[in-house]
C-alpha positions in Angstrom: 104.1 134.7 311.7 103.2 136.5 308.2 105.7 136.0 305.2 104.9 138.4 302.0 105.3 136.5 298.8 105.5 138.6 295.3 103.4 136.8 292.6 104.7 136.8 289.0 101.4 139.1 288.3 103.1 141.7 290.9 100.6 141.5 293.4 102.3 140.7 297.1 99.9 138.0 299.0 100.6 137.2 302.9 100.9 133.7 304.2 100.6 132.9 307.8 102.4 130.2 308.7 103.5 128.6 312.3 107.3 129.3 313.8 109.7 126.9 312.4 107.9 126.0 309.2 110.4 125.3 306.0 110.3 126.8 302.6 108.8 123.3 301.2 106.0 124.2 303.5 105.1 127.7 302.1 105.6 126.3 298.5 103.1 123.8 299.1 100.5 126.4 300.3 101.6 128.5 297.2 101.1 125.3 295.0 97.6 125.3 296.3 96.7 128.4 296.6 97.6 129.1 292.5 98.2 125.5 291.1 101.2 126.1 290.1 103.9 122.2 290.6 106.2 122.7 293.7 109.1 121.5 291.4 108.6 124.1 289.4 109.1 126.9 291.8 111.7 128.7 293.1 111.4 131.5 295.8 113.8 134.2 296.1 115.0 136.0 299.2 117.5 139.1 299.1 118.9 137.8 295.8 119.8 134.3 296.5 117.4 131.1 295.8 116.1 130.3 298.8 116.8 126.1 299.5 113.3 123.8 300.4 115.3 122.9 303.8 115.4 126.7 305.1 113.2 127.9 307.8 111.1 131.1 306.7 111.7 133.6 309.3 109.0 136.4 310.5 108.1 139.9 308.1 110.2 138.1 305.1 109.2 139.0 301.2 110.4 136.3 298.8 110.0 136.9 295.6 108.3 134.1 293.1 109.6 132.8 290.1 109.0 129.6 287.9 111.3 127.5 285.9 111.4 127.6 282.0 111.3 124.8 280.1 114.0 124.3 277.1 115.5 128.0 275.4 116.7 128.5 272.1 120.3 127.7 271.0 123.0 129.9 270.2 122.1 131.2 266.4 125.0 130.7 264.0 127.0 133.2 263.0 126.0 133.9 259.0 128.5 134.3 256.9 128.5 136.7 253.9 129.3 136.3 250.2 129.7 140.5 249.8 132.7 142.0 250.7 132.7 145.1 253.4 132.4 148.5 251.9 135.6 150.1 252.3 135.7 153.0 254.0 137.2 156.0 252.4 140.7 157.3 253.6 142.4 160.5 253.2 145.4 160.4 251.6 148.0 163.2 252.3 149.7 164.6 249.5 153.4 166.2 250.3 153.3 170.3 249.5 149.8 170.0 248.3 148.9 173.4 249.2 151.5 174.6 246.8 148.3 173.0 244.3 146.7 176.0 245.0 149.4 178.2 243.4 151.1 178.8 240.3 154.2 180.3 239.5 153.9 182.7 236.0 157.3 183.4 233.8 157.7 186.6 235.0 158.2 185.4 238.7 155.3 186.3 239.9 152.8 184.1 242.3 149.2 183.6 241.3 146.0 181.6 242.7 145.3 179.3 240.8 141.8 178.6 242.8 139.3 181.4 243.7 139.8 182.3 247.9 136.5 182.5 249.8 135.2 186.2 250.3 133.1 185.4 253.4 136.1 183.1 255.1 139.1 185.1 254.4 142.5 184.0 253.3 143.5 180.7 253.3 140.4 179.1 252.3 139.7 178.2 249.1 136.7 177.4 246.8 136.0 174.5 245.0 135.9 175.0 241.4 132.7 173.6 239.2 132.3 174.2 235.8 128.6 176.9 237.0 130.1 178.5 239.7 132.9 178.4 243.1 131.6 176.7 246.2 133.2 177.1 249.9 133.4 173.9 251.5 133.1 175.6 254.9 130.6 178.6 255.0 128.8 176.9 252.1 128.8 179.7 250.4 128.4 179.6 246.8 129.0 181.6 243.9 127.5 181.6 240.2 129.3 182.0 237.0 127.7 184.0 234.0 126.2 181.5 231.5 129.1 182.1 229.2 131.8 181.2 230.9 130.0 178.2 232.3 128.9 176.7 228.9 132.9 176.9 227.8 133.8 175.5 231.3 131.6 172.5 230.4 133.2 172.1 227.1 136.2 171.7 228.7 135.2 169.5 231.0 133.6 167.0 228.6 137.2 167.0 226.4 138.8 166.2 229.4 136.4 163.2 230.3 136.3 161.8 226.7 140.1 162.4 226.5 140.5 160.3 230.3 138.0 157.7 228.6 139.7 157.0 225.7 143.0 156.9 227.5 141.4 154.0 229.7 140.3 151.9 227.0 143.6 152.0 225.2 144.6 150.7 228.9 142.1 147.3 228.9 142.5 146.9 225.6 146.1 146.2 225.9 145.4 143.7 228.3 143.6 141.4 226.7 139.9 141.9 227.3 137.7 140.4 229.2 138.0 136.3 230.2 135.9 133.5 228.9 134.4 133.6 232.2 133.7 137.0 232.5 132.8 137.2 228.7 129.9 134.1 229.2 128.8 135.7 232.3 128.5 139.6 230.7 130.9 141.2 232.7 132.6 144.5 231.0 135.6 146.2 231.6 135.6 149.4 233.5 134.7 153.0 232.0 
């Protein structure tokens, strides 16, 4: 009888072999035909190891495979020193679309930020001290050269204004540590 058995280079030799001969058997003629140590093989047959005591049956394909010595152990988990970067999270704000408007002494309702032309109503611009940019169509809008350079004005007063109110803040708590003084640490800005 002939019994196919797939090599570990892919290639599928045929044994012949006589009725009633065991698995030990055709490892010992695989042993000699490629020099590999019967211990050290195992023959597979529809999935399952096949045991040394089993008789090969006719037109069978078993499939070869060698034992590994030793395998790595499992790596330790590393532990880091950094904290995880917080991810950011919208915060809802009660009636903030009433943000967007502004109620003037004579009763009359304004917008207070510019509505997108190419979006319609309800969508606002974001406001910049150059020009008004759409969040949604991207589209954006430029502000005469002017008007821009006394927006930026403004701005910067209201940055140095915000600054100054912070360091009144960490002044009044008392500054920086020992620690954090020997070390170089500063206070926030």
């Amino acid at each position: 009888m002939q019994v196919q058995v797939k090599t570990l280079e892919g290639e599928t030799k045929i044994y012949t072999l006589e009725q009633g001969t065991s698995v030990l058997d055709l490892k010992s003629q695989i042993s000699q035909d490629m020099g590999f140590e019967i211990d050290m093989m195992t023959l597979v047959n529809n999935g399952f190891i096949a045991p040394n005591t089993e008789l090969v049956t006719d037109d069978v394909t078993y499939y070869l495979s060698l034992k590994l010595l030793g395998g790595k152990k499992k790596k330790k988990k590393k532990s880091y020193t950094t904290k995880k970067k917080t991810k950011h999270r919208h915060v809802h704000t009660k009636l903030g679309a009433l943000a967007f408007y502004k109620l003037e002494n004579n009763g009359k309702v304004s917008l207070q930020q510019k509505g997108c032309p190419k979006c319609g109503p309800g969508i606002f611009m974001a406001k910049h001290y150059d020009r008004h940019y759409c969040g949604k169509c991207h589209l954006t809008l430029k502000i005469d050269a002017e008007t821009a350079k006394k927006n930026l004005e403004e701005l910067k007063k209201k940055q140095d204004a915000k600054k100054s109110g912070a360091a009144a803040t960490d002044a009044g708590a008392g500054g920086a540590g020992k620690k954090d003084a020997k070390k170089g640490k500063k206070g926030k800005k």
